[in-house]
N, C-alpha and C positions, 0 to 999 in steps of 0.2 A: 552858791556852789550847788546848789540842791539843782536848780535847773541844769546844770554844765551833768550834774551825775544822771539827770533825767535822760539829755539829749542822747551821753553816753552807750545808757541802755539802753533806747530806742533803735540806737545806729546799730547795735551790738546784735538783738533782737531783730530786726530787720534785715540783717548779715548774714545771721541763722537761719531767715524762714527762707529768703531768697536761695540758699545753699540747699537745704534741703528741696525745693521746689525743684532745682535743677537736677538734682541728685533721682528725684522719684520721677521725672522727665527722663532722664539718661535710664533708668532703672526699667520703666515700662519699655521704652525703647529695645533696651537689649531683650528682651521677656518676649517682646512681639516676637522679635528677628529669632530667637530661640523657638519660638512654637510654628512660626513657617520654615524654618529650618529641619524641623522635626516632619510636621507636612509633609514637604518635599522629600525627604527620605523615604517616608515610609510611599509614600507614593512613588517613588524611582524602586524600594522594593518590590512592589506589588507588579512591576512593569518588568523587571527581573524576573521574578517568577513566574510570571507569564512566558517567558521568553525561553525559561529554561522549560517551562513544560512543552513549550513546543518543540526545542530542539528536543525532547526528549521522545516526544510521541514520532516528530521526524524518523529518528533514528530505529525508533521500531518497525516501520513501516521499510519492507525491504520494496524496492523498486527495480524488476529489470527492464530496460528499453527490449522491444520484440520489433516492432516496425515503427519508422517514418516517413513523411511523405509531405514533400512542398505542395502550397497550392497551384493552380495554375498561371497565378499572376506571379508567385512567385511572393506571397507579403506576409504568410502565414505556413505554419507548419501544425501536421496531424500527426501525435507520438501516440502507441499503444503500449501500455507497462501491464507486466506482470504483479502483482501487489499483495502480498501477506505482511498479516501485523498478530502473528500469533499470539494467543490464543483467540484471539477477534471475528478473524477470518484468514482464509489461507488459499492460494489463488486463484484470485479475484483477477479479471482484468478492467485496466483504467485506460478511458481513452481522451487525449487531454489535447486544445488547441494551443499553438503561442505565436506570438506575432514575430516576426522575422529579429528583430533586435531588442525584443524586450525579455528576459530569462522569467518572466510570470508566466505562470501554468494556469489554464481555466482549464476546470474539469470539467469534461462533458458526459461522460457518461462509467458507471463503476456498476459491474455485474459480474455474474458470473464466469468461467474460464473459456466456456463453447462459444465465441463469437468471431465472426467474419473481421477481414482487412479493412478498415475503412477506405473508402475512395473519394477526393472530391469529385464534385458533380459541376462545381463554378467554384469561384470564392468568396463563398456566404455556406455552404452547403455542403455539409458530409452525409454518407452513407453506408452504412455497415447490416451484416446478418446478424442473427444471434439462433442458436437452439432456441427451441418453445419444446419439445417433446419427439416421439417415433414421426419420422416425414415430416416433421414441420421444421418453417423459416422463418423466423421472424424478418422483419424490414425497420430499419430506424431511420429516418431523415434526422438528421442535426442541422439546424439553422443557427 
């Protein structure tokens, strides 16, 4: 009888370790998925707030359209805005390329309010005046 109560507790024993082995298996498991779940929030936060700082700075930045103008092939477009973001700066003008069907703005040049209409020259190539001082002109190429 001594062996059958041995074998007993061994199976018993064996029952138990195997339980717990699965147990701190399943146990780490979930602990991972918890701290990449955590991860991933605070990183979807941080992208968040990125996100609202920019609509936020967007929103300060007043923008009025003053002229536009296709190019000659017709693939791109030349927009001039008006641009204060008080107390920052306050109008400034921006002169900005975009291609025909894509709503991205490439800034191309941001100064002060005394500047010329841009013109194309081809379509690679703008050209605008700007103030420099009494009788002066500035000349800009934009490639």
């Amino acid at each position: 009888m001594n062996w059958k109560n041995n074998l007993g507790l061994k199976s018993a024993l064996f029952i138990l370790i195997v339980t717990l082995s699965i147990f701190l298996v399943l146990a780490s498991a979930l602990m991972m998925l918890a701290l990449y779940d955590g991860y991933k929030q605070q990183n979807n936060d941080s992208k968040e707030k990125q996100e609202k700082e920019q609509v936020l700075q967007e929103t300060l930045i007043k923008k009025e359209s003053l002229y536009l103008e296709m190019s000659p092939l017709d693939t791109r477009k030349v927009i001039t805005y008006k641009v204060s973001n008080e107390p920052f700066f306050k109008d400034y003008m921006m002169i900005v390329a975009q291609e025909k069907n894509n709503p991205k703005e490439e800034p191309l040049f941001i100064g002060e309010e005394r500047i010329g209409i841009p013109q194309w020259l081809d379509d690679d190539h703008i050209i605008f005046t700007s103030y420099c001082g009494t009788s002066c002109k500035g000349i800009y190429l934009i490639d």
